[in-house]
C-alpha positions in Angstrom: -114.9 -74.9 8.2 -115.5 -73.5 11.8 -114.3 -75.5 14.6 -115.6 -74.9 18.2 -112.0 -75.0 19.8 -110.8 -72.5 22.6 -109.3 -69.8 19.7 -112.4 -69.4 18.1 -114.5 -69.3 20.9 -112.4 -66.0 22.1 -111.9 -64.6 19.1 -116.3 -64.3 18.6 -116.2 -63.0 22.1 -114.1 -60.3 21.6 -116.2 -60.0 18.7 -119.3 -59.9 19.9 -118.4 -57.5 22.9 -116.8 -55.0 20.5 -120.3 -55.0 18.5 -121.9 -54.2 21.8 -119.7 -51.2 22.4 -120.1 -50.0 19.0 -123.9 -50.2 19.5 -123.9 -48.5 23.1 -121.3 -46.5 22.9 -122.7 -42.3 23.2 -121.6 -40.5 20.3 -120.1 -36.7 21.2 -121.4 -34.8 18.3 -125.0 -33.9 17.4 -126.7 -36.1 14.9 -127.1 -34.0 12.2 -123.4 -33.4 11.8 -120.9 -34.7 9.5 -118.7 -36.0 12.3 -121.5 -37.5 14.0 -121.8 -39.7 10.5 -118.2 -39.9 10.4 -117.3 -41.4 13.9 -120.5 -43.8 13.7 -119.3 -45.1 10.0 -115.8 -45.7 11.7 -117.2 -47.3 14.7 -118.9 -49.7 12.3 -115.9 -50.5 10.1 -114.2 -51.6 13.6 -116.8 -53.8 14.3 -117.1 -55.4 10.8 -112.9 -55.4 11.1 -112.8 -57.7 14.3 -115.7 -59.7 12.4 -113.1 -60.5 9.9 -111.2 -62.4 11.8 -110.9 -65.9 11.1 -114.2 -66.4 9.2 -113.4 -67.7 6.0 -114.6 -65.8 3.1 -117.3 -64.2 4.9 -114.4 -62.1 6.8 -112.7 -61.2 3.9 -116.1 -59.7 2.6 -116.2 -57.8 6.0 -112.6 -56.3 5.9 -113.3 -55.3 2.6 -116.4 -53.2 3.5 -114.3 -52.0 6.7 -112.1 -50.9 4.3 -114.1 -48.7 2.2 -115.7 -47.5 5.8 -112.0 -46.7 6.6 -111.9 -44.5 3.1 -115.7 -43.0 3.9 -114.1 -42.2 7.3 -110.9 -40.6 6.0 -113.0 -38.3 3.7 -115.3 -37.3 5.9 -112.6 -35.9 8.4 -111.6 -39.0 10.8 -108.4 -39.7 9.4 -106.3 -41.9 12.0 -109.8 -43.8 12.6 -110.2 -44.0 8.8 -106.3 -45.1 8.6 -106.3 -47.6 11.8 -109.2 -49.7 9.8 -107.7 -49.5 6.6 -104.7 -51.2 7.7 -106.1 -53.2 9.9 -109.0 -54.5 7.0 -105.5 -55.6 5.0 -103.7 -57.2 7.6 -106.0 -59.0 9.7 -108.0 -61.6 7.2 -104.3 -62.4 6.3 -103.7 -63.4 9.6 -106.8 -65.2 10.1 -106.3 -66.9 7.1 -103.2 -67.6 8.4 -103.9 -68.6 11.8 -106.7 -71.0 10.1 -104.2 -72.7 8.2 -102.2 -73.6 11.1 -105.2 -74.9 12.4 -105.2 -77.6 10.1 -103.7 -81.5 10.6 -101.8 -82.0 7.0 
């Protein structure tokens, strides 16, 4: 199912460095506010986004939590955040799925 090849060795990079931002990265509000909640949900939805890339079925589990993070995000006042995952949940385990097809000697 996973083959260590040059693609997917970037592709968990990226992934992994992303995480890392959205662990460290200093959140402007104050913690007890609704856009503190709101920015980190988002910030958790992009990670769990680029997580769905090219995993199999585990990714399409992760875009479609990053999708209802993109929803939780909209709602709670981050709407171009909320809307960048959303679309981004739909379009990317296509394209992994895609891309892992290719992959494939038939």
């Amino acid at each position: 199912m996973f083959g260590l090849d040059s693609i997917f060795v970037v592709e968990f990079g990226i992934a992994i460095a992303i995480t890392i931002y959205v662990a460290n990265a200093k959140n402007p509000f104050e913690k007890s506010t609704d856009e503190y909640q709101a920015l980190r949900l988002c910030r958790i939805g992009l990670a769990l986004l680029v997580w769905s890339f090219g995993t199999g079925a585990v990714g399409w589990a992760f875009a479609l939590t990053a999708f209802v993070l993109g929803i939780i995000g909209i709602v709670k006042g981050r709407t171009m955040y909320g809307v960048l995952i959303i679309v981004g949940s739909v379009c990317v385990p296509v394209l992994g799925a895609i891309f892992t097809l290719k992959s494939y000697e038939w």
